[in-house]
C-alpha atoms as one frame of an Amber mdcrd trajectory, in Angstrom:
protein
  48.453  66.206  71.260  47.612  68.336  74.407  46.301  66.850  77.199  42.530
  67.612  78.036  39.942  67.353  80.385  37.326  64.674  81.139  34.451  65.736
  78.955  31.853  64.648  81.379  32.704  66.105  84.377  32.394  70.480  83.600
  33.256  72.387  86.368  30.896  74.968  88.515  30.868  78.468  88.497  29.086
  81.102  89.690  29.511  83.659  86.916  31.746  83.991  83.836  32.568  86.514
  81.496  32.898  85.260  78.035  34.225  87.403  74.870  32.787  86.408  71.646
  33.870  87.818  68.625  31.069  90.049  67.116  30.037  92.578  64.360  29.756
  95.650  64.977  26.652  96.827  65.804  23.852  97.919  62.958  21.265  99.367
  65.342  21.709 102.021  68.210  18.400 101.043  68.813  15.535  98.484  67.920
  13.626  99.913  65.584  10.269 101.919  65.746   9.025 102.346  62.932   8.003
  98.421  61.910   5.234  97.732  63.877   2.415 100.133  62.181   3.465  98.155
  58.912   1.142  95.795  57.895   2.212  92.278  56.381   1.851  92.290  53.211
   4.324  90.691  51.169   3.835  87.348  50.374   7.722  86.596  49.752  10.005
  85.311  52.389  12.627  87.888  53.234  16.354  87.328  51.677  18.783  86.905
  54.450  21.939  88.208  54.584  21.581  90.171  51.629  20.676  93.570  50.830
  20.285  92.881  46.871  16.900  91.032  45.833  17.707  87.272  44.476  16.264
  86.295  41.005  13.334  84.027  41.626  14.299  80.275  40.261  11.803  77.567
  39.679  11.637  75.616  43.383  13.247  78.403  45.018  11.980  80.762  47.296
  11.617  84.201  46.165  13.450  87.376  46.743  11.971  89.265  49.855  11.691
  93.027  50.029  13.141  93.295  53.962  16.219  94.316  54.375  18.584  91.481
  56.145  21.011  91.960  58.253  24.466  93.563  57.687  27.178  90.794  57.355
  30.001  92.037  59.620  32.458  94.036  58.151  34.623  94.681  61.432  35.002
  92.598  64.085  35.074  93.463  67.578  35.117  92.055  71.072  31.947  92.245
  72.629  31.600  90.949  76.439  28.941  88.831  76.724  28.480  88.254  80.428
  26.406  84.891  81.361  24.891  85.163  84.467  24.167  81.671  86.031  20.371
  80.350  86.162  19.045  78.857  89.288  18.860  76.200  87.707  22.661  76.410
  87.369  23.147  77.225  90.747  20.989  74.223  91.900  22.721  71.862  89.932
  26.427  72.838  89.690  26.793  73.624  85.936  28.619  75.699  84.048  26.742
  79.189  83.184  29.289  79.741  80.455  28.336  76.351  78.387  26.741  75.413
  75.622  22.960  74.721  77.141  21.873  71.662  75.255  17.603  71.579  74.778
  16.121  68.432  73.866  13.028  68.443  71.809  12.689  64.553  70.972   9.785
  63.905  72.383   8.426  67.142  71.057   9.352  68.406  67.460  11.029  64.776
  66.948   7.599  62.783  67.663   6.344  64.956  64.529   8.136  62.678  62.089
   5.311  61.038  59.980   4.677  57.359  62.260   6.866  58.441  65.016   4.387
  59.003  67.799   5.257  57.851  71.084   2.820  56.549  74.323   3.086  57.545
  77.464   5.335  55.014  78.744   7.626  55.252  76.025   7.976  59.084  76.502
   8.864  58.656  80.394  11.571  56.104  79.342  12.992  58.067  76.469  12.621
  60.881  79.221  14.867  59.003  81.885  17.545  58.458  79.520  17.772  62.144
  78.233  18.572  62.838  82.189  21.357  60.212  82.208  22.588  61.292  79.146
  23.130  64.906  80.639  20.633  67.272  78.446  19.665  70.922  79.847  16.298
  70.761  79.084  13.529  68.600  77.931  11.157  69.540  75.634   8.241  66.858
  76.966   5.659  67.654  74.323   2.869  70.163  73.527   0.110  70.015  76.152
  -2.288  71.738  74.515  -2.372  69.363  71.539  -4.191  66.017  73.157  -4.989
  65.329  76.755  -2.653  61.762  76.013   0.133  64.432  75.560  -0.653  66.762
  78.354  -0.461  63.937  80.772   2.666  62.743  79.253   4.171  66.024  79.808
   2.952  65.926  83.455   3.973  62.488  84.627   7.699  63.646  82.870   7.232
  66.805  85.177   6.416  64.594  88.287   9.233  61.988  87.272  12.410  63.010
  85.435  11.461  66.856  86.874  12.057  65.978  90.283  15.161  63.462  89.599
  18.606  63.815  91.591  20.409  66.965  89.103  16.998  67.425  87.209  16.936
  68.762  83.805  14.129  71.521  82.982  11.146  70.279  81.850   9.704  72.398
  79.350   6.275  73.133  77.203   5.625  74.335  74.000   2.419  76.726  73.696
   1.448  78.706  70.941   0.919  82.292  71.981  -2.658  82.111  73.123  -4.106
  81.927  76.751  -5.715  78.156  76.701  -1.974  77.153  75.155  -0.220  78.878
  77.810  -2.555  77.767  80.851  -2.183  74.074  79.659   1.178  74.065  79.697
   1.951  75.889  82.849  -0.619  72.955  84.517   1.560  69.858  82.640   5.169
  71.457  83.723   4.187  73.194  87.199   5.100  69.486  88.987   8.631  69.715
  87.748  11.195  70.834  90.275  12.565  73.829  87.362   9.454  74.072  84.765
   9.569  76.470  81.909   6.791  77.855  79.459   8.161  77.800  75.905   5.366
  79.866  73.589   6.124  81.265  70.423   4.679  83.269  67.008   5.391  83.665
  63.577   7.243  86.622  63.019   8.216  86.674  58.957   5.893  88.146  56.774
   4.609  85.028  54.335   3.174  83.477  57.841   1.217  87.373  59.257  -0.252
  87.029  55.723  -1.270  83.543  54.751  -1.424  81.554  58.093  -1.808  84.228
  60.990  -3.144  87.052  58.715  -2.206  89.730  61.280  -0.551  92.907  61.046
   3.108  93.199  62.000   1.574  95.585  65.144  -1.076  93.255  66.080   2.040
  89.940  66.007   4.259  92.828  68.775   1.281  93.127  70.625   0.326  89.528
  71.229   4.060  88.479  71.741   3.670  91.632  75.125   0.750  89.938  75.823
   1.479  86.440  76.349   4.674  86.442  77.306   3.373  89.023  80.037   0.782
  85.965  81.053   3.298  83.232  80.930   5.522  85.173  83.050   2.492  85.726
  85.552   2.482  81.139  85.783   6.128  80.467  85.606   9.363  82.079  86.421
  11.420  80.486  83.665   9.621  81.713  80.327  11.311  81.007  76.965  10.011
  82.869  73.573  10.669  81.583  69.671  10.179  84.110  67.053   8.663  81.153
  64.513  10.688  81.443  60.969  12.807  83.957  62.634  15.569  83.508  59.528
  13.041  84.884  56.615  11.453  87.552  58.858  12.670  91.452  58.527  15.643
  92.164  61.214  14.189  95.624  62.340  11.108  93.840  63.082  12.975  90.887
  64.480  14.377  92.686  67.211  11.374  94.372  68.059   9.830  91.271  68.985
  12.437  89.793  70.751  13.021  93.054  72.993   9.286  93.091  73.724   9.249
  89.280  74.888  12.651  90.682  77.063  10.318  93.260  78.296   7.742  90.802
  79.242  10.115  88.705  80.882  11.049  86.058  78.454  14.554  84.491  79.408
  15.367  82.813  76.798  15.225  83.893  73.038  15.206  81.639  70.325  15.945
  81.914  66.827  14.579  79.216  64.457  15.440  78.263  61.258  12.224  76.698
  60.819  12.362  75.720  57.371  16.319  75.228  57.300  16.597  77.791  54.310
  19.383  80.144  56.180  23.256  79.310  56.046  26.325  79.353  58.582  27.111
  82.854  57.380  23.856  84.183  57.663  22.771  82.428  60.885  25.798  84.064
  62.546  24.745  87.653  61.527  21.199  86.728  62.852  22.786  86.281  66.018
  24.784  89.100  66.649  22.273  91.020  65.413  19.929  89.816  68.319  23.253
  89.938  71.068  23.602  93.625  69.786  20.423  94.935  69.514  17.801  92.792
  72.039  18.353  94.500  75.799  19.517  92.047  78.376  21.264  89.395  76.327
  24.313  90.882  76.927  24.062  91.889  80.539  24.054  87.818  81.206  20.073
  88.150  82.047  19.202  86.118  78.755  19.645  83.402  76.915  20.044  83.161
  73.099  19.195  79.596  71.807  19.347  78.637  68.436  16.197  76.105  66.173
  16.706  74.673  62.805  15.629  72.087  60.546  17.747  69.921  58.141  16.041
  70.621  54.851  19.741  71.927  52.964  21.140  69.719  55.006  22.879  72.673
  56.839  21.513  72.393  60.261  24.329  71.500  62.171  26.908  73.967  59.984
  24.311  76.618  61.221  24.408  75.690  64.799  28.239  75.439  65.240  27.981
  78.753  63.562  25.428  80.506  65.695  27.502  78.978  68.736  30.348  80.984
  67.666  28.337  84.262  67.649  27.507  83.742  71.132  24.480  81.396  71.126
  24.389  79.486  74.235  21.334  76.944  74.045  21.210  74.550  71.172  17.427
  72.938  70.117  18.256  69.758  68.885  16.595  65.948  68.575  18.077  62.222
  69.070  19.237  60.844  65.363  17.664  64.267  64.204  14.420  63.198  64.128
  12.033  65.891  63.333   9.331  67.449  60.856  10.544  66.515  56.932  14.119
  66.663  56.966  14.614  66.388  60.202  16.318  68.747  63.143  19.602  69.390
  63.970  20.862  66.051  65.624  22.221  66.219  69.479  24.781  63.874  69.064
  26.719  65.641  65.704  26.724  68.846  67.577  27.704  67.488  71.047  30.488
  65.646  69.301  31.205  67.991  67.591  31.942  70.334  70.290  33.660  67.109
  72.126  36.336  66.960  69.139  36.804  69.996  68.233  37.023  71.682  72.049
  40.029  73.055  71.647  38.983  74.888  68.676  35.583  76.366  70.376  36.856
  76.861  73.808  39.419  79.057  71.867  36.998  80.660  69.725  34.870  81.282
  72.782  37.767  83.076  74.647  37.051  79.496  77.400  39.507  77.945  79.272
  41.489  75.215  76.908  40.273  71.232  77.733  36.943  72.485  79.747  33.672
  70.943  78.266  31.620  72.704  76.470  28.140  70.566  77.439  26.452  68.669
  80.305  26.433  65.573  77.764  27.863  62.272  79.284  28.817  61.236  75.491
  29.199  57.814  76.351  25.075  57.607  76.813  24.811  58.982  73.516  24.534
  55.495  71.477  22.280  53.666  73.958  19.798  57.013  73.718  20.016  56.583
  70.134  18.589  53.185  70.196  15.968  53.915  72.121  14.471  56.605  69.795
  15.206  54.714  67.354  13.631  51.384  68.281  10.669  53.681  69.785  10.315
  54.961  67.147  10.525  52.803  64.468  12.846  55.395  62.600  15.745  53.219
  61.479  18.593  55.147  61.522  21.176  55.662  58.073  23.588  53.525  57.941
  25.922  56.158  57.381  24.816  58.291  59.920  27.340  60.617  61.801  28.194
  59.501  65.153  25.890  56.791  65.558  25.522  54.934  61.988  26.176  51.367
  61.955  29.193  52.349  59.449  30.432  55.372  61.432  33.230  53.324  62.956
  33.303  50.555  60.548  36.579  49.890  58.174  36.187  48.167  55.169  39.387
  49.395  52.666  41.753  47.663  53.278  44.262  51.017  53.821  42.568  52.115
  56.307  42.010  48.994  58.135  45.436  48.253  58.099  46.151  51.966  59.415
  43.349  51.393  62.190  44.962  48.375  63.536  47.933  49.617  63.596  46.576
  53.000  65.169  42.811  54.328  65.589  44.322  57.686  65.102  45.240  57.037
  61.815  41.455  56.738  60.414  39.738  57.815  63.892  39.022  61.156  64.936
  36.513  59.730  68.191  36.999  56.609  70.424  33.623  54.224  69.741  34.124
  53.824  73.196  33.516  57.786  74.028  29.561  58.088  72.483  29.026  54.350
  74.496  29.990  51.341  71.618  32.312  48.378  72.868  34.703  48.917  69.819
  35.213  50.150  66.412  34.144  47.524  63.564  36.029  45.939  61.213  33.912
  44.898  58.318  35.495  42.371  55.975  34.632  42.482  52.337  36.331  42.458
  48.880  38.473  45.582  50.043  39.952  44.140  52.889  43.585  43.235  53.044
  45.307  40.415  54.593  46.425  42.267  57.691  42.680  42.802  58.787  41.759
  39.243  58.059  44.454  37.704  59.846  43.712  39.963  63.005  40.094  38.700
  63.169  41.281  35.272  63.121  43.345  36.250  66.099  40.482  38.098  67.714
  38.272  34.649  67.088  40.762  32.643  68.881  42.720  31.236  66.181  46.707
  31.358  65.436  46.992  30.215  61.792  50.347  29.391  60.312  51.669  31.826
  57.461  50.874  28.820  55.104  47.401  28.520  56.504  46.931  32.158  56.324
  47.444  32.599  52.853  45.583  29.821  52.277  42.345  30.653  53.974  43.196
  34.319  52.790  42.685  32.932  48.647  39.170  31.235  49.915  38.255  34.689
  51.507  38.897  37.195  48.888  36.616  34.059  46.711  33.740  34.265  48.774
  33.982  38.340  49.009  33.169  38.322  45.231  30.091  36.962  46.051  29.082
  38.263  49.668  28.952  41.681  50.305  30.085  41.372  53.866  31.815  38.156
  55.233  30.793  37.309  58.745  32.021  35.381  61.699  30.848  32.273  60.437
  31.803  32.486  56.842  35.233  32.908  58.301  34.512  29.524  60.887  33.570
  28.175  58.147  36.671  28.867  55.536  39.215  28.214  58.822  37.368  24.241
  59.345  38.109  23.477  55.863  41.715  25.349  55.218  43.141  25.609  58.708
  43.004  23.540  61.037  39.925  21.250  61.908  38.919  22.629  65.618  36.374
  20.486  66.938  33.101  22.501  65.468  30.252  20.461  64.668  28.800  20.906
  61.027  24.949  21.723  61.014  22.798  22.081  58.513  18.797  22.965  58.378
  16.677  21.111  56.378  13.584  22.069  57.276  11.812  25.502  58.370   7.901
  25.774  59.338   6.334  28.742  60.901   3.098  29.302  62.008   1.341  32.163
  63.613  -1.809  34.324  63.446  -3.732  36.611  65.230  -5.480  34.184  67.083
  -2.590  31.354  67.043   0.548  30.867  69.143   3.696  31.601  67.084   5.222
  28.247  66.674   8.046  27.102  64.898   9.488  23.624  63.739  12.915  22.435
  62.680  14.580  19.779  61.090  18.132  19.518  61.663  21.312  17.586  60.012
  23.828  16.929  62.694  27.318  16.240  60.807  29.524  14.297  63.165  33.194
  14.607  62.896  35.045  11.052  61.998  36.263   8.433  63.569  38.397   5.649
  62.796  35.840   3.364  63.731  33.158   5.334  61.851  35.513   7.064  59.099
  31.515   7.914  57.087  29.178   8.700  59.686  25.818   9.354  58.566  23.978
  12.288  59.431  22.007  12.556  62.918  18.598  14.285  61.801  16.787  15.963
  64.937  12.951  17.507  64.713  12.202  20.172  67.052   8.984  22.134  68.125
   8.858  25.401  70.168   7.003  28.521  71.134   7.842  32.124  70.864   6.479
  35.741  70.999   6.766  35.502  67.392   7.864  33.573  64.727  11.557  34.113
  64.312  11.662  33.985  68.380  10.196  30.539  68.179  12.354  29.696  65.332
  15.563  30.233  67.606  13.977  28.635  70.215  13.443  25.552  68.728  17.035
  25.563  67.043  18.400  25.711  70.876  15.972  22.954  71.543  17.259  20.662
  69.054  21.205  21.433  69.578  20.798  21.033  73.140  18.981  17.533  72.317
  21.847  16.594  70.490  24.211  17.784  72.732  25.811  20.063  70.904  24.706
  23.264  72.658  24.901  23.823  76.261  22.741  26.376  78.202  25.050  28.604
  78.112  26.082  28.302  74.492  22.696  28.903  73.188  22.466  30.909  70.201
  20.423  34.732  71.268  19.157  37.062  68.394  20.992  40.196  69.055  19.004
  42.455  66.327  15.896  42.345  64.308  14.159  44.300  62.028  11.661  44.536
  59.296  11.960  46.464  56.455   9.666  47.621  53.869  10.450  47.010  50.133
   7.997  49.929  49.195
């Protein structure tokens, strides 16, 4: 394997030339003749396909736009990226991938994940150690609570050594725009992100505006964004089912109005890869500026196919070079694209995209310091209260666990074998072994090593026939099952035997949480007490909650008995609560 560079440390440069591999283009032009049109078909356009689909029952119907052409020959189009001041301020790459986060924006939409202040400004702070571009701080015009949360981000993370932008999303009306300009204006780089619907099922059921009178608002209001802030992104809302023509004569209006940064969301997540790169090169082709370096094309989509990171790494090889994206992929219904997939992703797989990208072989393709990814995920998560799949890509409590026994034997033997990422690179201490009923003797015997122990072959195989027992009845054998099998079949090391007898909580809302335990200390025998009887010990403590008092008071007791020193005492490392409903 070829050696590469450090993925966290992406050189400066002033300008860069990329060549991205692009369809020829279908305009000469942006088209004139869409804006008189009014909206009024009620069907969401077909993308990528000139041929009306047959409407299916939970399906969205065939549209009557025409979609753009898939490629049919492929040429090398420069696409020249200019760097930002923002760039230039902060010594990054013009040429990368620009990575947006919109956590604390389009993620706090999840149903029951609104976050305070506080926790915003602390989710905030570790976006900017984790490396992201920009910050998407919220929607000022939506509360006053979330206007001022978007300022004290501004005044804070904004102004940070290496600052991210801080951006504001406004919908493309004055009071929208003029509140956001006052929540970002305190950041060191602010930038006004407004957008409008541009497909025709949102002009005629929610906006219920003509295709001109959409063009003319988008000249508008980008116009008066432009007048507050320098740095003025524009989203062309369900971009994916609107009509191409009239695609790219929005987008080359907002240009004209001084928009920097054009984004194309998915905002349903109906497109595909295939089609999401032909939206793409259709606006790098057609939309003036993009590729004379002076703007940016970014890329929104939501998981609702479950194709939302397929489309990304897709529009990134058409030349996209901002990516809208949330922690765990948090985000309205389905969810958005999730940061850490694609930043992996791009990690991995560099060689591939810096090759596809005509870039330099081993140079990052992100800001991201992957090794903050895990510890960000927490934090949204735990903020949150989203709990995150256990299968999750990346940063699922399985995603570097081994149960079969194949592979754990491969793993141990080496990571590459099962491993395609170090747990070590997104910020874990190590990859997990979980024994169960698929687990072979190799993995067992090398977690009695890691635990300290050196069994015999004899006593291996032994405790081995009372693990594979107890994995017919646990799902997942832990740490002390396997103290527990290695006392009895190995080797007697000195543990003490405890048992609980006796559990009472009590708490309230207007009560103390307090806990109290009753305790069966099993001595170990002696030849002058060969039968000792059991030493029962009561203990009382307090806690911020039950289970916290309940711990407490176990420490209590052990220490008591002596069995426990300070700093053996047991700490609860996770918690959570689950509904069964």
């Amino acid at each position: 394997m070829a050696q590469q560079a450090p993925f966290d440390t992406p050189p400066a440069h002033s300008s860069i030339a990329l060549l991205t591999t692009a369809a020829t283009p279908r305009h000469t032009s942006p088209a004139t003749t869409s804006s008189s049109a009014s909206a009024t078909s009620s069907h969401p356009p077909a993308i990528a396909s000139t041929a009306a689909r047959p409407a299916a029952s939970g399906v969205a119907p065939a549209a009557t736009a025409t979609s753009p052409a898939p490629s049919t020959t492929a040429v090398d189009a420069a696409v020249v990226v200019l760097p930002t001041k923002h760039d230039l301020a902060t010594g990054r790459d013009p040429a990368r991938v620009r990575v947006m986060d919109t956590t604390l924006r389009d993620g706090e939409q999840s149903p029951g994940a609104t976050l305070t202040k506080e926790e915003k400004i602390l989710i905030a702070r570790q976006l900017h150690r984790l490396g992201v571009d920009v910050i998407e701080a919220g929607f000022p015009f939506a509360s006053l609570g979330d206007a001022d949360a978007v300022a004290a981000v501004a005044k804070g993370v904004g102004n940070a050594e290496n600052p991210p932008i801080i951006q504001g999303l406004a919908r493309a009306t004055k009071g929208d725009i003029k509140a956001c300009w006052e929540a970002v204006r305190h950041a060191a780089f602010p930038r006004i992100h407004t957008f409008i619907a541009t497909s025709d099922v949102h002009l005629t059921h929610k906006l219920k505006k003509s295709r001109a009178e959409v063009l003319a608002i988008t000249t508008e209001m980008v116009s008066y964004a432009k007048s507050l802030c320098d740095d003025v992104q524009f989203s062309a809302e369900d971009a994916t089912r609107s009509d191409p023509d009239y695609l790219v004569e929005v987008f080359s209006a907002a240009v004209a109005a001084g928009a920097s940064t054009l984004n194309v969301p998915d905002t349903v997540g109906y497109t595909t890869p295939a089609e999401m790169r032909d939206f793409i090169r259709l606006v790098i082709d057609n939309v003036p500026g993009v590729k004379e370096g002076k703007v940016v094309v970014s890329v929104h989509g939501h998981d609702d196919l479950g194709l939302s990171v397929a489309n990304f790494m897709s529009a990134i090889e058409a030349g996209a070079r901002q990516v809208e994206c949330t922690i765990n992929g948090i985000g309205e219904r389905a969810g958005n694209a999730a940061l850490e997939e694609i930043v992996m992703a791009l990690k991995v797989r560099r060689e591939f995209y810096n090759g596809s990208l005509k870039r330099p072989d081993g140079v990052a393709l992100t800001n991201i310091k992957s090794s903050e990814i895990y510890q960000t995920s927490k934090m949204v998560s735990s903020f949150t209260g989203m709990v995150i799949q256990p299968n999750k890509a990346i940063v699922g409590a399985n995603a570097f666990a081994h149960e079969s026994g194949i592979h754990q034997d491969g793993v141990l033997k080496n990571k590459l074998t099962y491993e395609i990422m170090d747990a070590e690179s997104i910020g874990i201490d190590s990859n997990k072994i979980v024994l169960g009923k698929h687990s072979g003797r190799h993995a067992f015997g090398a977690r009695l090593r890691e635990m300290g122990y050196d069994p015999t072959k004899d006593e291996l195989d032994s405790a081995f026939v009372r693990f594979k027992a107890l994995t017919d009845i646990k799902k997942e054998v832990t740490d002390f099952d396997i103290n527990s099998i290695i006392t009895d079949e190995v080797k007697n090391v000195g543990l003490t035997k405890i048992t609980l007898n006796h559990l009472q909580v009590q708490c309230g809302s207007t009560s103390i949480p307090t806990a109290t335990v009753i305790l069966a200390i099993h001595d170990d025998p002696t030849d002058a007490d060969p039968s000792p009887a059991p030493r029962e010990l009561t203990a009382t403590a307090i806690g911020t909650g039950p289970v916290d008092a309940a711990f407490k008071a176990v420490n209590d007791a052990l220490l008591t008995a002596g069995v426990l020193t300070r700093a053996d005492e047991f700490t609860l490392v996770e918690y959570a609560v689950n509904s069964v409903t």
